[in-house]
Structures are given as structure tokens and as C-alpha cells.
C-alpha positions as CSV (number, residue, x, y, z in Angstrom):
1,X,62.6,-176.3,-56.6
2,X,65.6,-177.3,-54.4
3,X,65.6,-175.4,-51.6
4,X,62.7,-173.8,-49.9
5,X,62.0,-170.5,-50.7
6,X,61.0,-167.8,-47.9
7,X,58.4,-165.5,-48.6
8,X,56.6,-162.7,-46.8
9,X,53.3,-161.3,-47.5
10,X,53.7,-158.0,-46.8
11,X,50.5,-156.5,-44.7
12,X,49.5,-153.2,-46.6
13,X,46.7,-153.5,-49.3
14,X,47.7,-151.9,-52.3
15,X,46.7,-149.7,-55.2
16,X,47.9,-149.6,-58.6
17,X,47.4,-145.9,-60.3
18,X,48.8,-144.1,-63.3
19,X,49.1,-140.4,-64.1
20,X,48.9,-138.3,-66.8
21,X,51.7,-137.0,-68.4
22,X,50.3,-133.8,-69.9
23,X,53.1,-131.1,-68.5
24,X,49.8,-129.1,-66.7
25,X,48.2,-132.2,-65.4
26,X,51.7,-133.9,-64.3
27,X,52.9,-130.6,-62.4
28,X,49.4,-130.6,-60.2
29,X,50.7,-133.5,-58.9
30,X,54.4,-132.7,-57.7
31,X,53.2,-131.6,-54.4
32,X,51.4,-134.9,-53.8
33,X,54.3,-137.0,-54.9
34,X,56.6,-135.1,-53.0
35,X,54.7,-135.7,-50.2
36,X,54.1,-139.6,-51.0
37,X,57.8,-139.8,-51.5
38,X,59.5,-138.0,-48.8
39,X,57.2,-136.1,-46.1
40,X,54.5,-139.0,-44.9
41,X,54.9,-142.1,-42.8
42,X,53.2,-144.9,-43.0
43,X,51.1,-145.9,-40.4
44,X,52.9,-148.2,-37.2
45,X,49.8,-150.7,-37.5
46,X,50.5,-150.7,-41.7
47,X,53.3,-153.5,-41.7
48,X,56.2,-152.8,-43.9
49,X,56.6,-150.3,-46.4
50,X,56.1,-150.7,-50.1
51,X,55.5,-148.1,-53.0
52,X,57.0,-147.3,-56.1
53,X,57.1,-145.0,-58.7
54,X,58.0,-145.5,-62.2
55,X,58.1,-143.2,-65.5
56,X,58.5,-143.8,-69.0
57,X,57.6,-142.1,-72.4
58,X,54.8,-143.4,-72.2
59,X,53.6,-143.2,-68.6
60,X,54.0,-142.2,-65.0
61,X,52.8,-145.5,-63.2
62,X,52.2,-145.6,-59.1
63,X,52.3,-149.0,-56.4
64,X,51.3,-147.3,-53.1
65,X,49.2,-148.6,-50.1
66,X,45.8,-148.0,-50.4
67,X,45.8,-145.4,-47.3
68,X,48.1,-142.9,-49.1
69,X,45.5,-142.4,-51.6
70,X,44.2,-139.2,-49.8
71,X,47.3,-137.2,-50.6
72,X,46.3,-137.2,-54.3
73,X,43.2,-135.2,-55.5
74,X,40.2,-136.4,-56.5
75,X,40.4,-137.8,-60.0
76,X,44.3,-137.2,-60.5
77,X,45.1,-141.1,-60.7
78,X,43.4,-143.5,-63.1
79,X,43.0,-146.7,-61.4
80,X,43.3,-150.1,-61.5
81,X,40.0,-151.2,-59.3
82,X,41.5,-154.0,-57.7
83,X,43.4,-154.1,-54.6
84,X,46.7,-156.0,-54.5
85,X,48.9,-157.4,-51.7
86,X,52.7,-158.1,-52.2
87,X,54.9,-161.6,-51.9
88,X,58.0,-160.3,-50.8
89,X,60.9,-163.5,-52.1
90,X,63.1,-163.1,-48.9
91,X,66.6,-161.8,-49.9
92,X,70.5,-162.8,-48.9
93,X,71.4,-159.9,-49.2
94,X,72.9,-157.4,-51.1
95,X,72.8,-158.0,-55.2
96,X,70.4,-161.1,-53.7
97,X,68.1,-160.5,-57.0
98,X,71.1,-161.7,-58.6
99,X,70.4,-165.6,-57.7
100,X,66.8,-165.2,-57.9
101,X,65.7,-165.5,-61.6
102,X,65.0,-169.5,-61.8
103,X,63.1,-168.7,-58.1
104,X,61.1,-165.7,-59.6
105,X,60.4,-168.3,-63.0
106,X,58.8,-171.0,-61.1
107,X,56.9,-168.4,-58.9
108,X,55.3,-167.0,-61.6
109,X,55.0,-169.6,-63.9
110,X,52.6,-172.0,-60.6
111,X,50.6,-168.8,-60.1
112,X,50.0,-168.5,-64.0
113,X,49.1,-172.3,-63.6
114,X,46.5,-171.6,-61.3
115,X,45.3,-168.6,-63.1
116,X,46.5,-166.0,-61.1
117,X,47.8,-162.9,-62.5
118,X,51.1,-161.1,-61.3
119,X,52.5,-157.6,-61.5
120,X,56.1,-157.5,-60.2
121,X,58.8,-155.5,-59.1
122,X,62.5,-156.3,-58.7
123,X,64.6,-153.9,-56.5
124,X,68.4,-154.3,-55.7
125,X,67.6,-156.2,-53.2
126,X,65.0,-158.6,-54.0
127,X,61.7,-159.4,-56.0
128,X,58.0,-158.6,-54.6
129,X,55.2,-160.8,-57.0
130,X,52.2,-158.9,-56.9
131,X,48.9,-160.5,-57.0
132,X,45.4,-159.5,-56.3
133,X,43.7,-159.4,-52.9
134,X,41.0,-161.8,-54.1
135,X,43.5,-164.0,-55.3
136,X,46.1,-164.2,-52.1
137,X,44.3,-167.7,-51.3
138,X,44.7,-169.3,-54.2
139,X,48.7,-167.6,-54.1
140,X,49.5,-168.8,-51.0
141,X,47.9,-171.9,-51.4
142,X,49.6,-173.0,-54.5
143,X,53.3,-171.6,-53.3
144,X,52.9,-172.8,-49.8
145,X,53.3,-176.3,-51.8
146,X,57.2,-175.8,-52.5
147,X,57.6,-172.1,-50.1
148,X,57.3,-170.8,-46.4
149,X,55.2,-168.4,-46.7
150,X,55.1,-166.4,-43.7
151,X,52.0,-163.2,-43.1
152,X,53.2,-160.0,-41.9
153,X,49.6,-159.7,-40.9
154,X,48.9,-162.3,-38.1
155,X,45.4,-161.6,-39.1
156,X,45.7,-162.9,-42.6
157,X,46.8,-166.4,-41.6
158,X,43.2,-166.5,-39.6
159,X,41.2,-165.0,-42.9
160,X,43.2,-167.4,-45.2
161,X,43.0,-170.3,-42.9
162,X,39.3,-170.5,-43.7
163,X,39.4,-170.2,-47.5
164,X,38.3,-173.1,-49.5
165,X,41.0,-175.2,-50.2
166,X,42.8,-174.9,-53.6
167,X,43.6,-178.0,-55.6
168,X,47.9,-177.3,-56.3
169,X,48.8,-178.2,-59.6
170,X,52.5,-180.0,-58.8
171,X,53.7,-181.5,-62.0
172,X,57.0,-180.4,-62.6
173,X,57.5,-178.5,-59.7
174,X,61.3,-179.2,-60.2
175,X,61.3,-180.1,-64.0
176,X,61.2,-178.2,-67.2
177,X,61.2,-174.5,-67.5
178,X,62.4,-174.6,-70.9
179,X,59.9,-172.2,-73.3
180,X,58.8,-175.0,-75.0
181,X,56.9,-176.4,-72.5
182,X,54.2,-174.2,-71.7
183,X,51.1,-175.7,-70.1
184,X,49.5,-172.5,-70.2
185,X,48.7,-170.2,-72.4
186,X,51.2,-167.4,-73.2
187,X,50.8,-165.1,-75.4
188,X,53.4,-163.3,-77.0
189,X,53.9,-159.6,-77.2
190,X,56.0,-157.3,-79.3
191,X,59.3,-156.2,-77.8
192,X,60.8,-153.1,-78.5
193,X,64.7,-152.7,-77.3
194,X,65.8,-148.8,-77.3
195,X,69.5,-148.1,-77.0
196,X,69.6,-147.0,-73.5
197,X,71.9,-148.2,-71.0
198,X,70.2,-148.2,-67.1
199,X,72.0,-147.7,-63.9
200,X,70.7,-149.7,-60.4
201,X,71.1,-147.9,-57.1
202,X,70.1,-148.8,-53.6
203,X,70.2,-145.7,-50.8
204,X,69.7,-146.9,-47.2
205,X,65.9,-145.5,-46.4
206,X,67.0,-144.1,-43.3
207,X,69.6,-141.5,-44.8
208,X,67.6,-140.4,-47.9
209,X,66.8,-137.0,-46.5
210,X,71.2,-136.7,-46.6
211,X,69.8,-136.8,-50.5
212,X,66.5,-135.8,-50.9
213,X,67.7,-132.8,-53.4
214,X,69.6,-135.0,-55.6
215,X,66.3,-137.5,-55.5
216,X,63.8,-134.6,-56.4
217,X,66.3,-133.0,-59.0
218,X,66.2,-136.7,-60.4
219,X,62.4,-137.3,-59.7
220,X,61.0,-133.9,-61.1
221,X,64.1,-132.1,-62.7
222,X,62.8,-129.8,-66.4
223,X,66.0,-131.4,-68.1
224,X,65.0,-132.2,-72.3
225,X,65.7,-135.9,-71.4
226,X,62.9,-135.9,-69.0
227,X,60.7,-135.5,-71.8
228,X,62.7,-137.9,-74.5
229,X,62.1,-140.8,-75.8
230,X,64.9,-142.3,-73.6
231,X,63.6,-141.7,-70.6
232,X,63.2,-144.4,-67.8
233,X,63.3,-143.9,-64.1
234,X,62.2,-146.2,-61.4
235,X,61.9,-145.2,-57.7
236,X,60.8,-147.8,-55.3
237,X,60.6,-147.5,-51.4
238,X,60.4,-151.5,-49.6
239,X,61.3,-151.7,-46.1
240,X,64.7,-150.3,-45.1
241,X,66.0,-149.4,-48.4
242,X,65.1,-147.2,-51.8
243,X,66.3,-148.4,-54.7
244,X,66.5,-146.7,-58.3
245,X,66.5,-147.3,-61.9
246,X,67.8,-144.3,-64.0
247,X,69.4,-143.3,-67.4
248,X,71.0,-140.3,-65.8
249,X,74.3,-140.0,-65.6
250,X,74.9,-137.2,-64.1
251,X,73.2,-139.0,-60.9
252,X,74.6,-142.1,-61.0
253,X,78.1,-140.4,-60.9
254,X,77.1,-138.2,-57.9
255,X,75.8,-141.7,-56.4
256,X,79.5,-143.4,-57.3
257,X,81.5,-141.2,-55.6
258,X,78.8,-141.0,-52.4
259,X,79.4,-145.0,-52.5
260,X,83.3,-144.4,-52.8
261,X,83.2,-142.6,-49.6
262,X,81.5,-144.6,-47.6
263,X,78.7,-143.8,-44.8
264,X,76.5,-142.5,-47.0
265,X,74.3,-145.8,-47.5
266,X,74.5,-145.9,-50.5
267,X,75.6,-149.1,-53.5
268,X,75.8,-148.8,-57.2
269,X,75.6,-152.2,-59.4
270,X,79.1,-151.8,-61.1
271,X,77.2,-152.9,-64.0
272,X,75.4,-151.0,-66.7
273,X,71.8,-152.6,-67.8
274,X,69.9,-152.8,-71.4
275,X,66.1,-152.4,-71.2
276,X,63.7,-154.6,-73.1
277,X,59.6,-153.2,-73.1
278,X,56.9,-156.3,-73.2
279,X,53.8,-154.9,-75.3
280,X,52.7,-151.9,-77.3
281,X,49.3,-151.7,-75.6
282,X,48.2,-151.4,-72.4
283,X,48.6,-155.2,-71.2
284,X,45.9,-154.9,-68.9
285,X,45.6,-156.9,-65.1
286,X,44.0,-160.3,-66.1
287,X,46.5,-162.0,-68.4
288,X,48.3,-164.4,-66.4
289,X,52.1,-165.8,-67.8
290,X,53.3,-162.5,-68.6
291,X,56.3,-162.8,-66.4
292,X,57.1,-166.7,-66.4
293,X,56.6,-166.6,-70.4
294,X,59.1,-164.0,-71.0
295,X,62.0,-164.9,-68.1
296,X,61.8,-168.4,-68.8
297,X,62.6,-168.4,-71.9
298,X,65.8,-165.7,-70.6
299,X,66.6,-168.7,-67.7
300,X,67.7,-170.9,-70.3
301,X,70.0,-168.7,-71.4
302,X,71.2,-168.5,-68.2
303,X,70.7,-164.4,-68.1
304,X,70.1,-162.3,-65.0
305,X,67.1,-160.3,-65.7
306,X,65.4,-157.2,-63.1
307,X,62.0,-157.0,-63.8
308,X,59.6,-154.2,-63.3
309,X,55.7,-153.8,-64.1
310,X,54.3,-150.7,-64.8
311,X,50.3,-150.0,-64.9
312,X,50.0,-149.9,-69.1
313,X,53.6,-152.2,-69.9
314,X,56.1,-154.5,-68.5
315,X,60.0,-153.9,-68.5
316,X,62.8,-156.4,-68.6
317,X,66.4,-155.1,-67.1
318,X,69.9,-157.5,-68.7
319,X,73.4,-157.1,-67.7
320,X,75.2,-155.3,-70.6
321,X,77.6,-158.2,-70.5
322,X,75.5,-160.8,-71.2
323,X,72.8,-158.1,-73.4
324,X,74.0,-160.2,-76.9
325,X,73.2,-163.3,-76.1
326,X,70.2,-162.4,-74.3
327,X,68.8,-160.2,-77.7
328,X,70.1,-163.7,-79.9
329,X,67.6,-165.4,-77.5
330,X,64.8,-163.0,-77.4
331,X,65.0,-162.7,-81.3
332,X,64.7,-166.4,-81.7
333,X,61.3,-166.6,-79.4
334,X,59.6,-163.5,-79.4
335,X,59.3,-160.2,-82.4
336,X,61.2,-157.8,-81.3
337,X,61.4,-154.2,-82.5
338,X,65.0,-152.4,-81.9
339,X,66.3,-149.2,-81.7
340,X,63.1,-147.4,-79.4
341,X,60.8,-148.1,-77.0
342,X,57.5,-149.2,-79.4
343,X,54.8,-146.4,-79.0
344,X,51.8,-147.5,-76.9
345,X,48.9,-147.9,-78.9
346,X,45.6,-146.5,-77.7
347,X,42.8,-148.6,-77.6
348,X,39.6,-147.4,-77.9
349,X,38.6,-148.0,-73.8
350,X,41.9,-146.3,-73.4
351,X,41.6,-143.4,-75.2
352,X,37.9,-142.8,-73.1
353,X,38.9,-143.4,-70.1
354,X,41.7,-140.4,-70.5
355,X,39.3,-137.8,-71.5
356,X,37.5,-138.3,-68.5
């Protein structure tokens, strides 16, 4: 890598949850969302904030510290067991994420070289790489080779300090990231490209009340798209700043001229976005490569790409401008299914687990 990359690992433990989308089922859990979202603080001891909240046709998909659990009922989230703590890659700035795809490639692809698995989620800002808690050591230990990695938690640096140490894997560390030149396995998924375009927007954390009916009209409004096939919404709260991924115009125009004015803290990427979805069943929390195997392969065509994982699928965000290329490239490594998002197949383990 050529300059050393900052990270921060954020202090709260996290969970990973997903809801039912059943109409009955989904409106039992407005009031704890709402709450989640808009009415509870995190604790002063917690470290930074982090949760986010993502929907799609297929799924509504939760990242939330392990403390906010309470707020849901008993049995209202299926979870992921693990617990997972988030590398936050320190940002430049505004449109930072920008700049950050060759940075987020080699992150990914050393933790997939050491056999950690990653979920991760881009905001306007930045990137945060998700890993598990039984698997920060190895993280750290592996990234600290080519990264500052500085703990939120002073704490941590005591419990990692006395880790067994973790034999780096350095070859290449500022060679080939081409897609050819895996050394790890990858395996490829279907991707499914609907025609939808996506809007970014960041709003500065400490005005959203100034919004918060535009944000619930967005979050739990009855419109028919909510229900569509179309639908994709991203809400995600990381330190001073909410950020959003949406389809609806209607908002995004409201947002526009907010950002027009001024002093409303709010940006809008000028740009619209094309949405690529990685797998047609549920891709589970132990594959490792996921991420490096699909952005690498978008690096060398020298394409911005916003990522997002939710708990079943992963999501790939590219500049309209550069969407042609990007699809020439994608079609040329991967199989890729256009004109929908690809319906998520239901294993058998899945299907039990829901009738529970």
C-alpha cells in the first residue's frame, strides 16, 4: 500500500439482526425502530456510534450495538450469534469514500488471506469493515502490518496485547490486485442488476430532529414502492453524521433544495448510482473474499464502488457515469442476471428458522 492507512476500531460490540417483512410482523416493530432510530442515546461509556438499517425486497436487515437489543421484543429479530466489532478506514473528508476503493480492496482481500470474514458498510463519508469479535486479533494483527490501527477502547489494546501472535501473510502487500490473482478461494455468485437508479445523502446527526418527519415518512411511509420490487433504502447512523441510500425521489429533491439553502447540514452526491446484488441465497457469515473478490475485480476498471452488506446479501453502489463500463467488466468475470434484483432462494435451514 503507499501510504498508511488510519483505522479506528470503534468500541461498541455489535449485533447483526434481520426482520421479517410480513406487513403484521414488520408494523410490531415500528415502535422499536423508531425508538432505535431517533429517541435513545447511546450510552457515554459505549464509544462512538454505529447502527444501520437497511431494506430490500427481500429483507429488512439491522447493525446495532449489542445494548440496544432490549428495545426489540423477544424473538422479533433473527440473529446472527456472533458478536462483531467495526474498523472504521479514517476519512478526508467529505465524498472521502470516493478515494477509498483500492484502500477497502487490499483491506479485505489480507483479512480474506487470513481467513477472516468481513461484512461492510460504506457511508458518504467513509467505509467501516466488519469482522467478528473472535476474530479482531487476527484483524488487527494482520492490518497493523501496512495500517495504524488505533482502539477507541483503551481496554482493547490491553486484551489484544496478550493474544497469540498471528503469523501476517505480506506477499504482495503492494502488488497485484488484478482478479486473476487470487490466492484464496473466491467463489463466485450470481449478480442480478435491476434498473434502479440510487441517490446518496449525508444529514449532519446533530440536526436530524430539523428532519425527523421526512426520515420517518422515508423510513416507514405505506407508499406501493415501499413494497416493489425496486425498493432499496439504506439508513446508517456512524459518529457525527447519518447517511442514506434511497430510490425516492420525492426525498432526494426535498434533500436538494434543503442542501441549496444551506444550514440545514445536509449534502447530496450530485451523482445518481446503479445497484448491483451479490448472491441469490442467503450468503451466510463464514465465507471470507466476498468483498475483495467482487471490488477487485471493479478496481481494475478503475470504478468507484459503495458497498453495503446486508444480513441474507451483499450490495454493490456504481456511479451512473461510469455504470457501462463497470457492467462490460462485471459481465466478463462474473454471471450476471439484469433487469431485477434475483429472488432469494430459500434454503432449507432458512425456511425453518422463519417459522419459528
Amino acid at each position: 500500500m503507499h501510504a498508511q492507512v488510519q483505522l479506528v476500531c470503534l468500541a461498541p460490540t455489535l449485533a447483526i439482526a434481520s426482520a421479517s417483512k410480513c406487513p403484521q410482523r414488520a408494523a410490531a416493530l415500528v415502535p422499536s425502530l423508531l425508538e432505535l432510530l431517533f429517541f435513545s442515546a447511546p450510552s457515554a461509556t459505549s464509544g462512538s456510534s454505529f447502527l444501520s438499517v437497511a431494506e430490500t425486497p427481500h429483507e429488512l436487515s439491522l447493525v446495532l450495538p449489542e445494548a440496544r437489543l432490549s428495545l426489540f421484543p423477544p424473538d422479533a429479530l433473527r440473529m446472527e450469534p456472533q458478536r462483531w466489532r467495526a474498523l472504521q478506514v479514517a476519512s478526508a473528508g467529505a465524498g472521502a469514500f470516493l478515494s477509498q476503493l483500492a484502500v477497502l480492496t487490499e483491506l479485505t482481500t489480507q483479512l480474506a488471506r487470513h481467513g477472516v470474514s468481513v461484512f461492510q458498510i460504506s457511508t458518504y463519508q467513509t467505509d467501516y469493515v466488519l469482522v467478528k469479535r473472535e476474530d479482531l486479533a487476527t484483524a488487527v494483527a494482520c492490518l497493523a502490518a501496512f495500517c495504524d490501527v488505533e482502539m477507541e477502547d483503551a481496554g482493547d489494546q490491553e486484551r489484544l496485547g496478550g493474544e497469540a501472535a498471528v503469523e501476517v501473510v505480506t506477499q504482495r502487500q503492494s502488488g497485484d490486485l488484478s482478479a486473476d490473482s487470487d490466492d484464496f478461494a473466491v467463489h463466485r455468485h450470481l449478480l442480478s442488476v435491476p434498473d434502479v437508479d440510487l441517490f446518496l445523502v449525508q444529514i449532519d446527526k446533530a440536526r436530524v430532529r430539523r428532519h425527523v418527519y421526512s426520515l420517518i415518512r422515508l423510513l416507514f411511509g405505506s407508499s406501493q414502492s415501499r413494497c416493489g420490487e425496486r425498493l432499496f433504502l439504506s439508513y446508517s447512523e456512524t459518529g457525527d453524521d447519518v447517511s442514506v441510500v434511497t430510490h425516492d425521489r420525492a426525498f432526494v429533491r426535498e434533500m436538494q433544495e434543503l442542501a441549496a439553502s444551506g444550514g440545514e447540514g445536509v449534502m447530496v452526491s450530485p451523482d445518481a448510482w446503479k445497484v448491483v446484488q451479490v448472491g441469490d441465497t442467503n450468503l451466510g457469515f463464514s465465507e471470507t473474499g466476498i468483498v475483495a473478490g467482487q471490488t477487485r475485480v471493479l478496481l481494475s476498471a478503475g470504478t468507484i464502488v459503495f458497498y453495503l452488506s446486508t444480513f441474507a446479501l451483499d450490495y454493490m453502489l456504481v456511479k451512473e457515469d461510469e455504470w457501462a463500463a463497470a457492467l462490460a467488466t462485471l459481465r466478463r468475470h462474473f454471471r450476471v442476471l439484469e433487469g431485477g434484483f434475483a429472488p432469494l432462494q430459500e434454503t432449507a435451514a432458512t425456511a425453518a428458522t422463519d417459522t419459528e
